[in-house]
C-alpha positions in Angstrom: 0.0 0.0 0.0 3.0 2.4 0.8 4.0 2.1 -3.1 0.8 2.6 -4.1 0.4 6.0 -1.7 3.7 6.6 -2.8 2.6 6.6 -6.8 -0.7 8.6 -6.4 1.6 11.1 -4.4 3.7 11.6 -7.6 1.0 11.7 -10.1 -0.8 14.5 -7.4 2.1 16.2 -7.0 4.0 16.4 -9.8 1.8 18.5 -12.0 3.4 21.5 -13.5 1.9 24.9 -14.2 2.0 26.1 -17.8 4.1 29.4 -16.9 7.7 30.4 -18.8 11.1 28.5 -19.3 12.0 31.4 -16.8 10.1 30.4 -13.9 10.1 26.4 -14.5 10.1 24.3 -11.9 12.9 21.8 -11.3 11.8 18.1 -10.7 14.3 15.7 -9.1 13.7 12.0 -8.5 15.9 9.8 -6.3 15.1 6.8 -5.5 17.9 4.8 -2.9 18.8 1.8 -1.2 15.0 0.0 -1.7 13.8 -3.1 -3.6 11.9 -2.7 -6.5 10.0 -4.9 -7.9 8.2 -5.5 -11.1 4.8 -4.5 -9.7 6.3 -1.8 -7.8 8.2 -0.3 -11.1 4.9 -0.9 -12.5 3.0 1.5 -10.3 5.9 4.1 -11.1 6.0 4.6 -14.5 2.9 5.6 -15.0 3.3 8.5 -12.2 6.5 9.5 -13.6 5.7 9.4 -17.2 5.4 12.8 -18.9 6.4 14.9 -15.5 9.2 17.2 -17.5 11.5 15.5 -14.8 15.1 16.9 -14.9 17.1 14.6 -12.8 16.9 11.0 -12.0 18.8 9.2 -9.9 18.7 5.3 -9.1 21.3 4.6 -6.5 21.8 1.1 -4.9 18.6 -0.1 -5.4 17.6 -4.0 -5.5 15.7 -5.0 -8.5 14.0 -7.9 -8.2 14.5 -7.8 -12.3 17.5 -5.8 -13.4 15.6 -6.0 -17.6 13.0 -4.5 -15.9 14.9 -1.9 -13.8 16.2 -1.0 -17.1 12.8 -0.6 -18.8 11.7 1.1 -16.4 14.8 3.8 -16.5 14.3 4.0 -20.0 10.9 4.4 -20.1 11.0 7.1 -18.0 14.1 8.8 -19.9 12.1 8.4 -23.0 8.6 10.1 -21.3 10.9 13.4 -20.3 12.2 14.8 -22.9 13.2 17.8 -20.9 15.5 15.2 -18.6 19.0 16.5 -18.3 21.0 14.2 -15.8 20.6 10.8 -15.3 22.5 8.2 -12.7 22.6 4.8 -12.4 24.8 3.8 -9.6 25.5 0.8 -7.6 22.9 -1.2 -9.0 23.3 -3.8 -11.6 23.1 -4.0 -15.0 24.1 -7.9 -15.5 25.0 -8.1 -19.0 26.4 -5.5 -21.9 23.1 -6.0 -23.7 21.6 -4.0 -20.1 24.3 -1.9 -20.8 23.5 -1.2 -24.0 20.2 -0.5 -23.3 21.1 2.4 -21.0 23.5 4.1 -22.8 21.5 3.9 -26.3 18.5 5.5 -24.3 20.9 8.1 -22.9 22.8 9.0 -26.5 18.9 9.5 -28.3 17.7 11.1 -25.8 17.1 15.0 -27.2 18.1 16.5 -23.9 20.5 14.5 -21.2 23.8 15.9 -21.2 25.0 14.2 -18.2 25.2 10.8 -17.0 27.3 8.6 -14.2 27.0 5.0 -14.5 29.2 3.7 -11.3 29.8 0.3 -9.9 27.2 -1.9 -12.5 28.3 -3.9 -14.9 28.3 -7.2 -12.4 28.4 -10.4 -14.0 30.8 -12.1 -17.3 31.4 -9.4 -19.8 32.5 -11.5 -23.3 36.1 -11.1 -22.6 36.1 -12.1 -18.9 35.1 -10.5 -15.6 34.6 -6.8 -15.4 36.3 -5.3 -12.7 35.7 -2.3 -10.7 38.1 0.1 -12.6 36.2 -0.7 -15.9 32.3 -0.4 -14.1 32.6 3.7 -13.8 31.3 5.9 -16.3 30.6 9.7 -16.2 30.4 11.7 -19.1 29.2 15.4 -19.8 27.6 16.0 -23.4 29.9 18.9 -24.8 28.0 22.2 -25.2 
């Protein structure tokens, strides 16, 4: 029920007056050190779809289903086109095609022009092990 609360919360609250570039309204989402599961992503997206969010951070989060942590990243990068930063740290990605996923979002995205990707890739990479040294990635968008 908390998740649920949590969701109508963000739908409620997160509702932006139509007013200039001048006066917007910044809209940050951070979500730490919880488990997420399918059903709880599920009851997300649908809050923070379309909210002209600017920031979003996953940070050492649990998910249940990593593919599905990713969707739901995505799917949110892909409903705010107005995002500009976007972090996924210490939580996994499992596999390069996860990876992928992320940074493809991130590179078509019209307006993210930072990123950190920190302590992720767990799991085989094709060439071996990845190690700790090879799982950070932050990158500013030249402009």
């Amino acid at each position: 029920p908390h998740w649920r609360e949590f969701a109508n919360a963000i739908q409620l609250g997160l509702c932006r007056r139509p007013d200039s570039q001048r006066h917007r309204i910044l809209i940050t989402i951070s979500i730490y050190n919880v488990q997420l599961t399918s059903s709880v992503m599920d009851l997300l997206s649908p809050a923070l779809n379309g909210k002209e969010i600017d920031m979003l951070t996953l940070d050492n989060n649990d998910f249940v289903s990593v593919s599905d942590g990713i969707k739901f990243a995505v799917n949110v990068m892909e409903s705010n086109p107005n995002m500009k930063e976007f972090y996924w740290n210490n939580n996994q990605l499992e596999s390069m095609e996860n990876a992928h996923s992320v940074l493809d979002a991130v590179i078509s995205h019209p307006s993210i022009d930072r990123i950190c990707l920190e302590n992720c890739l767990l799991g085989e990479d094709i060439n071996g092990p990845l190690t700790h040294t090879q799982t950070k990635a932050c990158a500013k968008r030249p402009g």
